[in-house]
C-alpha positions as CSV (number, residue, x, y, z in Angstrom):
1,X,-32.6,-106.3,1.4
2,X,-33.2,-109.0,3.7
3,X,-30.0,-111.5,4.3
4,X,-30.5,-114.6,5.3
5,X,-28.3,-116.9,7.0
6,X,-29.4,-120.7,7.5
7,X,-31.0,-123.0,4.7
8,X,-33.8,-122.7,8.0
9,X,-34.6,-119.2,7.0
10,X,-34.2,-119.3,3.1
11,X,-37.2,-122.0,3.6
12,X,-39.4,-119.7,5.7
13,X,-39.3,-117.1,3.7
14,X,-40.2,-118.6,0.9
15,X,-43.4,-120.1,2.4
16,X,-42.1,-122.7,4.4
17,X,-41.5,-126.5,3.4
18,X,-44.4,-126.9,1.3
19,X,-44.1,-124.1,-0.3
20,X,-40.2,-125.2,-1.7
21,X,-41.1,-128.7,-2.1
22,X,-43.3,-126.9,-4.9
23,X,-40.6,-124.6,-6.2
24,X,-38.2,-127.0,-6.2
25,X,-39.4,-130.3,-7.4
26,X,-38.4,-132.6,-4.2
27,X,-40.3,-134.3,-2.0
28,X,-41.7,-132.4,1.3
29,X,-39.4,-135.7,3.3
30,X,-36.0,-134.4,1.2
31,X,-37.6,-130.7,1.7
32,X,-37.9,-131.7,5.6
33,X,-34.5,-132.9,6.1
34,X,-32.4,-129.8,3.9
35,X,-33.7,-127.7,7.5
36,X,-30.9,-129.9,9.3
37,X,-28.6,-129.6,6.5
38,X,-25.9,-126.6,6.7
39,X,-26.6,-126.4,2.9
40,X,-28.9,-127.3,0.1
41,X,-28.4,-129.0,-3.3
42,X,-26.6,-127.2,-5.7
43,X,-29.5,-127.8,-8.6
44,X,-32.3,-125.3,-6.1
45,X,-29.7,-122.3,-6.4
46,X,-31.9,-120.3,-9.4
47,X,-35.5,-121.2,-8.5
48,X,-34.4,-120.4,-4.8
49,X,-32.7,-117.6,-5.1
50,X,-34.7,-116.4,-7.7
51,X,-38.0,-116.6,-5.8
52,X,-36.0,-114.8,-2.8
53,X,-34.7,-112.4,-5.2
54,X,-38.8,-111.9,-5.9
55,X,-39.4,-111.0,-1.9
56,X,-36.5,-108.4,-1.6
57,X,-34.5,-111.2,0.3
58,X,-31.0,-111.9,-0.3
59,X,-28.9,-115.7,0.7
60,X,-24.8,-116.4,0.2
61,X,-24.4,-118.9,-2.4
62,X,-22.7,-121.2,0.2
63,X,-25.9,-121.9,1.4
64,X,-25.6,-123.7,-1.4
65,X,-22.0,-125.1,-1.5
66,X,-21.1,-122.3,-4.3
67,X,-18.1,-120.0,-3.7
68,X,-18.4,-116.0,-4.8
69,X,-16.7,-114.9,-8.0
70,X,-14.5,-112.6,-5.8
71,X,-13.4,-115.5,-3.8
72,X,-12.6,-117.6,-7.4
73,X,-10.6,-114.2,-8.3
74,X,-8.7,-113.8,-5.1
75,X,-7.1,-117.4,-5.4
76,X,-5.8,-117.0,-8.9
């Protein structure tokens, strides 16, 4: 499995910005600017990480602003 690092490469491997302007429901100009971004909106995690899930390709949910369980579990 693929791990990807940057909201850059989540977007090209699924197709580029067209391509998740369609999974996603945004406009290719919000689509265009999440490539600057360090992470995208919190509402794409599923469909994105679904669809990578689909391609054998794998992104940390801070790419999305989300913390892992085991990081939740380590603070309590």
């Amino acid at each position: 499995m693929k791990i990807l690092k940057t909201t850059s490469e989540v977007m090209d491997a699924l197709g580029g910005n067209q391509a998740v302007s369609q999974l996603t429901g945004r406009t290719a100009q919000a689509v265009s600017n999440w490539r600057r971004f360090d992470s995208f909106p919190s509402n794409t995690f599923v469909a994105m990480t679904s669809a990578l899930a689909m391609t054998g390709q794998f992104a940390p949910a801070s790419l999305w602003g989300m913390r892992a369980a085991e990081m939740q579990a380590k603070r309590k």
